[in-house]
N, C-alpha and C positions, 0 to 999 in steps of 0.2 A: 381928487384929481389934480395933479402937476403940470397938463396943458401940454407937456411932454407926448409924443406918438408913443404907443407901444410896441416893442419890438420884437415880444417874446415870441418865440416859435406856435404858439396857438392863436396870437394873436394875427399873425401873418398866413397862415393859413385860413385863406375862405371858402374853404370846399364848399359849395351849394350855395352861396350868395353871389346876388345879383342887384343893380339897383330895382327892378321892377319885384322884388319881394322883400324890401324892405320894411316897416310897420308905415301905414299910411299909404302905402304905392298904391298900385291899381290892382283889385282884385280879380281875382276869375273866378268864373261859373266851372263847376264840377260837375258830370255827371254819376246820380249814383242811382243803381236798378229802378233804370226806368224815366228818369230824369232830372235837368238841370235845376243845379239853386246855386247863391253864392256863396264863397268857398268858409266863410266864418259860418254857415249854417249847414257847412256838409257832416255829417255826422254816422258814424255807424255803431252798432247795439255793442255795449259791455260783453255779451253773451254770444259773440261772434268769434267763433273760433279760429279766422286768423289772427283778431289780438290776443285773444286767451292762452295758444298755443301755434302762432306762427303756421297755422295750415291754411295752406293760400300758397298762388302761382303768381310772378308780372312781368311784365316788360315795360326796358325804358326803351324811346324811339326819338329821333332826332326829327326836325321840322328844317328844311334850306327850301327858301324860298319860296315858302306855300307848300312843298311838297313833303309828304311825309317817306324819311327815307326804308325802304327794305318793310315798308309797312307789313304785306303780305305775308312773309319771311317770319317775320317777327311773329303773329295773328298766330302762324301754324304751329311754330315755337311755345306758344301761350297755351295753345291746343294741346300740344305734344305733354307739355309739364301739365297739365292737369289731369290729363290720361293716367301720366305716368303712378300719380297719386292717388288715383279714381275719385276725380273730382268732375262732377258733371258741370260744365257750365250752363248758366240760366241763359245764355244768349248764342246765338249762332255767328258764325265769324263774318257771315256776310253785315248781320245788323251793329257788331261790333266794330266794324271798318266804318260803315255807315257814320256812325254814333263818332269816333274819333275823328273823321274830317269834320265836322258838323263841331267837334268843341272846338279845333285848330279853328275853323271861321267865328264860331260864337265870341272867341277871346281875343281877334285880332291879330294873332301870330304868323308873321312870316318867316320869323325863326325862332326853334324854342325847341321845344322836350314833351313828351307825350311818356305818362305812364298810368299803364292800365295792368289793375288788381283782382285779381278773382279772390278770394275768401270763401273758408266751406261753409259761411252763413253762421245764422243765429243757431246754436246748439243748447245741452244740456253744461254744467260746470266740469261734467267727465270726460274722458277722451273720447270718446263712442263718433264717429267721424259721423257715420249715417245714421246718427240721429238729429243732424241739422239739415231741415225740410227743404231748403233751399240755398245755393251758393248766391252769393254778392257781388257784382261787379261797380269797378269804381273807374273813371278814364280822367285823368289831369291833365292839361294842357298847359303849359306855364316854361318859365327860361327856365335857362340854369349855366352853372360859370364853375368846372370841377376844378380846372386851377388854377392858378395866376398865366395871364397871357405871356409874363415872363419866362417860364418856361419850358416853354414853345418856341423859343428861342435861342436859352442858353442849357436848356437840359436842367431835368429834374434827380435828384439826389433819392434812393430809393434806400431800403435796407432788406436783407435776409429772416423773414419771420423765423421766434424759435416755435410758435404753435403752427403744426404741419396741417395740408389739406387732409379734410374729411376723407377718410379711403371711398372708394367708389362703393363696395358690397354696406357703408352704411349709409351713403348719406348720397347719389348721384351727384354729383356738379352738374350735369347737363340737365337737372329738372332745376330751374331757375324758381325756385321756391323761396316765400316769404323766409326760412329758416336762413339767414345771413347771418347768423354770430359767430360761427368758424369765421370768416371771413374779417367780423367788425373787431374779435380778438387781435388779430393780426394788424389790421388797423389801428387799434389803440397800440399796439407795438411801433409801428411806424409814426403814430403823432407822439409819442414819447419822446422817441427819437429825432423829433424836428424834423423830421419829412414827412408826405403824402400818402407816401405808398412801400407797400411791402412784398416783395417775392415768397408765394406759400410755395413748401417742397411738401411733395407726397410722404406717406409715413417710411418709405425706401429711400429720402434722400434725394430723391429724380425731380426739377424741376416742374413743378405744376402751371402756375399763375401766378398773376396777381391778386390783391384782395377785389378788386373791382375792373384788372383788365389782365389780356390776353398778353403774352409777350413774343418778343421775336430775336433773333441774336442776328447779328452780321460779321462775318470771319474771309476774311480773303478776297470779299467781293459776293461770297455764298449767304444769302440768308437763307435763315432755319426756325422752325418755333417747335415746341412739344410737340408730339403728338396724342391726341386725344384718349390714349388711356393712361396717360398721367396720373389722370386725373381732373378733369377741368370742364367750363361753362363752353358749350361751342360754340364761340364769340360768333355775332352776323359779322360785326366790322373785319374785325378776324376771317373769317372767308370772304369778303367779300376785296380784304387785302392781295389776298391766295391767290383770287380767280381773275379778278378783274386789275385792281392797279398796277399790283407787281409786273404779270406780264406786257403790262402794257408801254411799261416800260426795259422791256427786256429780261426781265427776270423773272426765275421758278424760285419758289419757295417750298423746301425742306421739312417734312415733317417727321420725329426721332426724339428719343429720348436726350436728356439734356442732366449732365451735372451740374452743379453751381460753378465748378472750375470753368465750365465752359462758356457759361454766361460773364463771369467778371473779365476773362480773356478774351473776349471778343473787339473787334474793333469797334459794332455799334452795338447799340441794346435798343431796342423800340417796344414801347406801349399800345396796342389798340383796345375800342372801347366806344362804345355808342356816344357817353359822354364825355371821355377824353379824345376820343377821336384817333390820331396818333402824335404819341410825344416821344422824343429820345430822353433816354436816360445819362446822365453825365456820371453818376457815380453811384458805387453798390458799398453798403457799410464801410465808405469812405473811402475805398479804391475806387480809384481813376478809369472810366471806361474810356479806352482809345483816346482822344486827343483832351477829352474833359468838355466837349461842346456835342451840340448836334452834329452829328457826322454830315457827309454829303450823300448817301444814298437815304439814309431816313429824311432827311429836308426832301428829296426828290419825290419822294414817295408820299411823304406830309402835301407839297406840292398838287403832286398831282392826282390824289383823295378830295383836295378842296376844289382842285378845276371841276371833279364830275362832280359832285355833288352841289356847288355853288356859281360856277358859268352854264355847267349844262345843266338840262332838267335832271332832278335826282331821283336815282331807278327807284319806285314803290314796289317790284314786284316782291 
């Protein structure tokens, strides 16, 4: 060691660190099928076929102020993806809601991150999905810090993935399935590149997402974002930008296909995301979005996301 900081582009990215999960911090109680232990003795079987082969459903969900946001939303969400997979869950969504206030208070959290894991359970070593007796649930209660508070303020540098989104007929985006490596591909594209995050385009070339959030464009005063058969996760934050904040401040928000020209040509670029929240983008493979900072309708809208959710109580439904 030289005493020296490190400045290198991995080093300055801390996606998912916080001081409360640091080694030695405080740890949390985990719930898993059935109940709490603490989080160094949470454990699940080798023979569990979402680590064996990524089959398994979850959601992340935000904590402001005690409240768990779009709770409900999300539950159905959870529901919806394991449907989609025919994955029966071992728990009902009433006892699953239950179960998740019950760790936000076990842990102490008045704000933080809730992520809850279905898994198709203990199986054989073959792919045979129903031959595992029982699915798994796991519910995590704990922080988390996706990016520097920096740039939430002066905008985040993004780049154009060249590995495109999963077509829909293989792989649905909207079943929020454990299968994330399209996604974590494109991500190791973008930490190569010394940024965060990466813009996937459908196998057509048409704007999809991001690897982990929804996007939106701003042109003339018009925002826009994809629309849903791009290809893409149907963000909560993401509708819930749609429904609730945008107009709340006077605007409709656009949904349409989107080229990459129309994304770098725009005046703003904005990110949403359970756990980014929303952030503006400052630049796309190194061209200049609009002025090079957070514009003023995405700050307005960053704004006024955090009055509902952190002055007023934040909706669980």
């Amino acid at each position: 060691m030289t005493g020296h900081e490190d400045k290198s582009p991995t080093a300055m990215m801390s996606e998912g660190t916080s001081p409360d999960t640091t080694p030695g911090s405080k740890t949390r109680d985990v719930w898993i099928d059935g109940s709490f232990v603490e989080q160094s003795e949470a454990r699940i079987s080798v023979f569990d076929h979402g680590l064996l082969y990524g089959d398994g459903c979850f959601e992340g969900i935000r904590i402001y102020n005690g409240r768990i946001f779009k709770l409900r939303t999300h539950l159905q969400r959870l529901f919806s993806s394991a449907e989609s997979i025919r994955l029966e869950p071992s728990y009902d969504i009433e006892t699953i809601e239950r179960v998740t206030r019950e760790a936000v208070t076990r842990n102490g959290l008045k704000d933080g991150y809730i992520r809850i894991v279905i898994t198709r359970g203990v199986g054989s070593l073959g792919l045979h999905p129903f031959k595992c007796e029982r699915s798994s649930l796991i519910i995590i209660a704990d922080v988390i810090s996706l990016y520097p508070e920096s740039m939430y303020t002066d905008g985040m540098s993004v780049i154009i993935a060249k590995r495109p989104r999963l077509p829909v007929a293989c792989l649905d985006p909207r079943i929020k399935s454990l299968n994330y490596l399209n996604n974590i591909l494109a991500k190791i594209e973008a930490i190569d590149a010394g940024v965060l995050e990466a813009i996937m385009l459908n196998t057509e070339g048409i704007v999809a997402e991001c690897t982990g959030d929804n996007i939106f464009i701003i042109k003339d005063g018009v925002i826009s974002t994809p629309d849903t058969e791009a290809g893409m996760l149907h963000g909560i934050t993401r509708q819930y930008v749609m429904d609730t904040v945008a107009p709340a401040l006077g605007y409709t928000i656009e949904e349409r296909s989107h080229q990459i020209e129309d994304v770098k040509g725009a005046d703003e670029v904005f990110l949403s995301g359970t756990a980014a929240e929303i952030i503006g983008v400052s630049s796309i493979d190194g061209d200049q979005i609009g002025s090079g900072v957070v514009g003023p309708i995405t700050s307005a809208l960053a704004a006024e996301f955090t009055r509902r959710v952190c002055e007023e109580p934040a909706p669980e439904d």
